[in-house]
C-alpha positions as CSV (number, residue, x, y, z in Angstrom):
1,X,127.6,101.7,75.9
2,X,127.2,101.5,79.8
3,X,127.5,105.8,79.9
4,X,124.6,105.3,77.7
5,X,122.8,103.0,79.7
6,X,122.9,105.0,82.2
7,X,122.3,107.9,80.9
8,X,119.0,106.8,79.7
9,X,117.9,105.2,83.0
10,X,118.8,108.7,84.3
11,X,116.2,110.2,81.5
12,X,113.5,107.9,82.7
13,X,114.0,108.5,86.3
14,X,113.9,112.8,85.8
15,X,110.6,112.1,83.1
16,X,109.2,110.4,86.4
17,X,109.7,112.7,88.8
18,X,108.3,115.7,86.8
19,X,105.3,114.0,86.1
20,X,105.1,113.0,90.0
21,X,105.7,117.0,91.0
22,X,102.5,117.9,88.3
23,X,100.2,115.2,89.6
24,X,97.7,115.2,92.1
25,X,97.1,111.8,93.2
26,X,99.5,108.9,93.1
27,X,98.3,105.0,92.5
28,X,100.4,102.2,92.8
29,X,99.0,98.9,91.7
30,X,99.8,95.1,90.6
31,X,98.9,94.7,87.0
32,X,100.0,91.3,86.5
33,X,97.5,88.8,85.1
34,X,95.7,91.9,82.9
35,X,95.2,91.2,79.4
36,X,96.4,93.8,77.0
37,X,92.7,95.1,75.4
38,X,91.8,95.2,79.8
39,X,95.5,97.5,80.0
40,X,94.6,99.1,76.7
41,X,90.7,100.0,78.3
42,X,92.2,101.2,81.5
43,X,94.6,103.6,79.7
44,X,91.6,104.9,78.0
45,X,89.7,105.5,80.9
46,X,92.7,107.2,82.9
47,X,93.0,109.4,79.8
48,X,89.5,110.6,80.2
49,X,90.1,111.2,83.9
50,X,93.0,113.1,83.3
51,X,95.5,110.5,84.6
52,X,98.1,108.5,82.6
53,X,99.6,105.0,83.3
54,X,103.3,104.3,83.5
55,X,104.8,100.9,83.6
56,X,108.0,101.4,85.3
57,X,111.2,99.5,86.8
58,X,111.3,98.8,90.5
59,X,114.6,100.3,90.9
60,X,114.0,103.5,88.3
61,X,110.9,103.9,90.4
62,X,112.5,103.6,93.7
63,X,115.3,106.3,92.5
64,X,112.1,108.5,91.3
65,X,110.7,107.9,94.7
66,X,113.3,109.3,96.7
67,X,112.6,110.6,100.1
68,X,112.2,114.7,98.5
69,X,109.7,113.2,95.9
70,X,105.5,113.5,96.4
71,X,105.6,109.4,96.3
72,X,107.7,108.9,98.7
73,X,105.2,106.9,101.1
74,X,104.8,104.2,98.1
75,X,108.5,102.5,98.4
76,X,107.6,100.5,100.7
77,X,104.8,99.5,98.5
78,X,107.1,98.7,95.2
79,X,107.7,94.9,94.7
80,X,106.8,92.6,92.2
81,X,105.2,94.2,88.5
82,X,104.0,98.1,89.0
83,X,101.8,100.2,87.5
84,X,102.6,104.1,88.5
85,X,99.0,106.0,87.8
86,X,99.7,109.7,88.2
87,X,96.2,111.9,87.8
88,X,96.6,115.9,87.6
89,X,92.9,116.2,87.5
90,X,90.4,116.0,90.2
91,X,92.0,112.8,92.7
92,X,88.1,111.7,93.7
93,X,87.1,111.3,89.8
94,X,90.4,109.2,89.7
95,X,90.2,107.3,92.8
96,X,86.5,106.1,91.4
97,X,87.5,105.1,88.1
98,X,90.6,102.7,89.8
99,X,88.6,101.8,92.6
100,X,85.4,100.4,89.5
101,X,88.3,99.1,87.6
102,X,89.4,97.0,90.4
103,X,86.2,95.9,91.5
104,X,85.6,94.8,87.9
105,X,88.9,93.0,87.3
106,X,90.2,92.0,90.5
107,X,93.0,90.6,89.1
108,X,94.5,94.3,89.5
109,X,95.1,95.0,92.8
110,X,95.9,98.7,94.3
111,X,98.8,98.8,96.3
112,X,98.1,102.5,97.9
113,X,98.2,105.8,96.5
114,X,99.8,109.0,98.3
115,X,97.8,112.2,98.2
116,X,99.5,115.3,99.7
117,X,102.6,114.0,100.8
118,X,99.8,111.5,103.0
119,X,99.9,107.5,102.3
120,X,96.2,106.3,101.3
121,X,95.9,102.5,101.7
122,X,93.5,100.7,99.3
123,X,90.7,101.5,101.8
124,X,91.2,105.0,101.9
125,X,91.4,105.1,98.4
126,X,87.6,103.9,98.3
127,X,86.5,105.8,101.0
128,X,87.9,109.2,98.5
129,X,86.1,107.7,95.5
130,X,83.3,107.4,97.5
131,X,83.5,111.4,98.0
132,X,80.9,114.6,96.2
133,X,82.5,115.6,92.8
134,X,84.8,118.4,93.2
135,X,82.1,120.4,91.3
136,X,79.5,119.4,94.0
137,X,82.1,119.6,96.8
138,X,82.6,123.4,95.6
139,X,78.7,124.1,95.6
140,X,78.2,123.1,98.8
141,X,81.3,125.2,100.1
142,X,79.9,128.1,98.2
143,X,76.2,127.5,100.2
144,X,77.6,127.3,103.3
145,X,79.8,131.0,102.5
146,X,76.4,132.5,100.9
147,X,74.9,131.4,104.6
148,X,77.2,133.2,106.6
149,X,76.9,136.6,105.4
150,X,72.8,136.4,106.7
151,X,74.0,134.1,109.3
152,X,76.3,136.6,110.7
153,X,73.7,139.6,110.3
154,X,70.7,137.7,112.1
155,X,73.7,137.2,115.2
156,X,74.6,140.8,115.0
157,X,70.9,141.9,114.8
158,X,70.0,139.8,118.0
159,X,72.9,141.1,119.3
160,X,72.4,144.7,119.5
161,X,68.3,144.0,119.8
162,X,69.2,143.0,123.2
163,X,71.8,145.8,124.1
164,X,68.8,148.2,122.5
165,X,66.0,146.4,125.0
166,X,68.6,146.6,128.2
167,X,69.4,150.7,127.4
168,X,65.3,151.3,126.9
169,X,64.8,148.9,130.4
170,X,67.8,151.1,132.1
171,X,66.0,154.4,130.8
172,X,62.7,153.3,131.9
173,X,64.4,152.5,135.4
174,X,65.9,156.2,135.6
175,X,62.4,158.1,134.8
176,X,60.4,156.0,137.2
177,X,63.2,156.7,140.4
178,X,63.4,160.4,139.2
179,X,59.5,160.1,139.0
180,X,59.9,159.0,142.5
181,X,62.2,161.4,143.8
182,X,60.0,164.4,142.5
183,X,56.8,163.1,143.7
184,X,58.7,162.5,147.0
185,X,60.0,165.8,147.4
186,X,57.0,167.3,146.2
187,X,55.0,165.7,148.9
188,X,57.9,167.1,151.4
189,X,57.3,170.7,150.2
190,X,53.6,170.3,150.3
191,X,53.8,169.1,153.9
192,X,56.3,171.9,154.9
193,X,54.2,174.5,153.1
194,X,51.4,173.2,155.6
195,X,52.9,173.3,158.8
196,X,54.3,176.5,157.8
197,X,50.2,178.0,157.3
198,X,49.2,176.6,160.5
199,X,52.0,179.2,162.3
200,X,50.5,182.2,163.7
């Protein structure tokens, strides 16, 4: 009965960890005080956002939380009744729909999340909902690399505009001393040619 036991605790624990090594973005909050249609609505909106909700045991969730695992910065944060929201979709879409949720009921409260191996503290976490939709994020990204390309040309173009004008002024230079030298020299022969007449 206890092998059992255990066993299944061990079941819960692994079921954990590979949803924690698919997600994107991990929530920890306090759910206590939430009716069950509120907890029944929240599921539903997590589902649309690509996330799920997992009420979990502090100690199965501490063993899933080991120091390898992506959660790791959240121990600290597990005490008292947990929810574990683990999104695979886009982490700003989900940030926004727990940060409304808990503006809306602030019964729940949000613990942290971890992103990237990074802790976010309830702050953070607003500060990502309040971020571009990944969609608009990558339109942006993609203006700024259709800019560089003409960007890049303009700088190039300016750049050998400018070695162009310093070769013509450096020419120009050259013909005007050579101009000199000639005129110079042919003034010398003149003068020579002169006082070579003048010789009887």
């Amino acid at each position: 009965m206890v092998r059992e036991v255990i066993k299944e605790k061990e079941k819960i624990v692994q079921a954990i960890r590979e949803k924690v090594s698919r997600s994107q973005i991990g929530i920890l909050s306090d759910f206590k005080g939430l009716k069950v249609e509120e907890m029944t609505g929240l599921r539903h909106q997590l589902q649309e956002a690509g996330a799920e909700l997992k009420v979990v045991k502090n100690t199965l969730l501490r063993r899933a939380a080991a120091a390898d695992s992506p959660i790791a910065p959240l121990v600290s944060q597990v005490t008292g009744p947990n929810a574990l929201i683990l999104g695979y979709g886009d982490p700003v879409a989900l940030a926004r729909v727990m940060t409304k949720f808990a503006q809306d009921k602030p019964i729940l409260k949000i613990k942290g999340a971890v992103l990237s191996g990074e802790f976010l503290s309830p702050k953070d976490l607003e500060a990502l909902s309040k971020l571009p939709a990944r969609e608009v994020l990558l339109a942006q990204l993609l203006g700024v690399l259709q800019g560089v390309p003409t960007g890049l040309v303009t700088v190039l173009a300016g750049v050998i505009r400018s070695l162009l004008n310093v070769l013509v002024a450096h020419r120009d230079q050259l013909a005007e001393a050579e101009g000199a030298v000639e005129g110079a020299t042919a003034g010398k022969e003149e003068a020579e040619g002169a006082a070579g007449g003048n010789e009887v």
